[in-house]
C-alpha angles and dihedrals in degrees: 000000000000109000088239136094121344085246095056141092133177117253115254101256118264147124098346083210086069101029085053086049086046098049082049106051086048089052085053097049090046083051098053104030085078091055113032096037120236093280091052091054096095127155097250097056089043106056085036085067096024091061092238141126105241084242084066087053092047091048092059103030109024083198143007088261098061087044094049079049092060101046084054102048098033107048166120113001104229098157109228096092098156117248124234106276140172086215095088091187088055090044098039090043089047091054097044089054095047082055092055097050093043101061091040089069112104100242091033096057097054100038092058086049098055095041088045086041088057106033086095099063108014109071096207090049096052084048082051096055090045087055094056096050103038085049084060107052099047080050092056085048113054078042093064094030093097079062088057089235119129116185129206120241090255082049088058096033090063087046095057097023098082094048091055094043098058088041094055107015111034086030086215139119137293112216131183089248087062110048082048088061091039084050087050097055108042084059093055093057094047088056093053085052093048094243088113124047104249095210107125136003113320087218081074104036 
């Protein structure tokens, strides 16, 4: 995992030259999604700006899903990406942030809610939304594994839900006040299941 933001991996290594027309392609889709709305990136706009041919686009992203999925898990660069820790609550508080920054972003927002809008009835978008959470979860994981704590993925899901609920539901913030409560309370919970050891007080776990 790339120590970025909580949305971003590291390329598989490959031809730089690729690898330099992909990273491009994806700074000029962040650039337009914002603008143009998710139904009006389309691959014909895009290579038009990107300065590719739309084969180049299918060789890299078989579909818009698969691109939307990108631009969600591989940027952008905010910096705060949390670092490996035995202290599960730091860990745990860092990432919950990052997620918050991340989806905040403007290309990053509304591509979540268009690959999360057509997962119901599109089925590479619902892969694709299986793919992002399931990326996720392996990330918080390896994040939290030096504290020899694994979570589930309903353990994880109650770690991120609330975050996600107040962003696109409640339509409200997320403060900092607020992610620290969330934190509190999902270990609590992994204390009552046993995935978390339930010795001292869960505020300082």
């Amino acid at each position: 995992m790339s120590s970025t933001s909580v949305h971003r991996r590291k390329p598989t290594p490959s031809n730089p030259r690729v690898q330099r027309t992909r990273a491009r392609i994806l700074a000029v889709a962040r650039e337009l999604l914002p603008e143009v709305g998710p139904a009006g990136l389309t691959y014909a706009l895009l290579a038009e700006q990107a300065g590719v041919t739309r084969q180049t686009l299918y060789r890299h992203w078989y579909n818009r899903a698969a691109l939307l999925v990108d631009l969600i898990l591989e940027g952008p660069d905010l910096g705060n990406y949390p670092r490996p820790g035995t202290d599960v609550r730091t860990v745990a508080t860092a990432w919950l942030t990052s997620l918050r920054d991340g989806i905040s972003a403007p290309a990053v927002r509304p591509a979540v809610l268009t690959v999360t809008a057509q997962a119901d009835h599109d089925p590479d978008s619902a892969q694709a939304l299986v793919r992002i959470v399931e990326d996720r979860h392996a990330a918080f994981n390896k994040l939290i594994e030096p504290s020899g704590v694994q979570v589930t993925a309903d353990e994880y899901t109650l770690l991120y839900g609330p975050v996600l609920a107040r962003l696109f539901f409640d339509r409200g913030q997320v403060t900092d006040t607020f992610i620290e409560a969330a934190v509190t309370q999902w270990l609590t919970t992994l204390q009552h299941s046993g995935a978390l050891p339930t010795d001292g007080d869960p505020a300082r776990n």
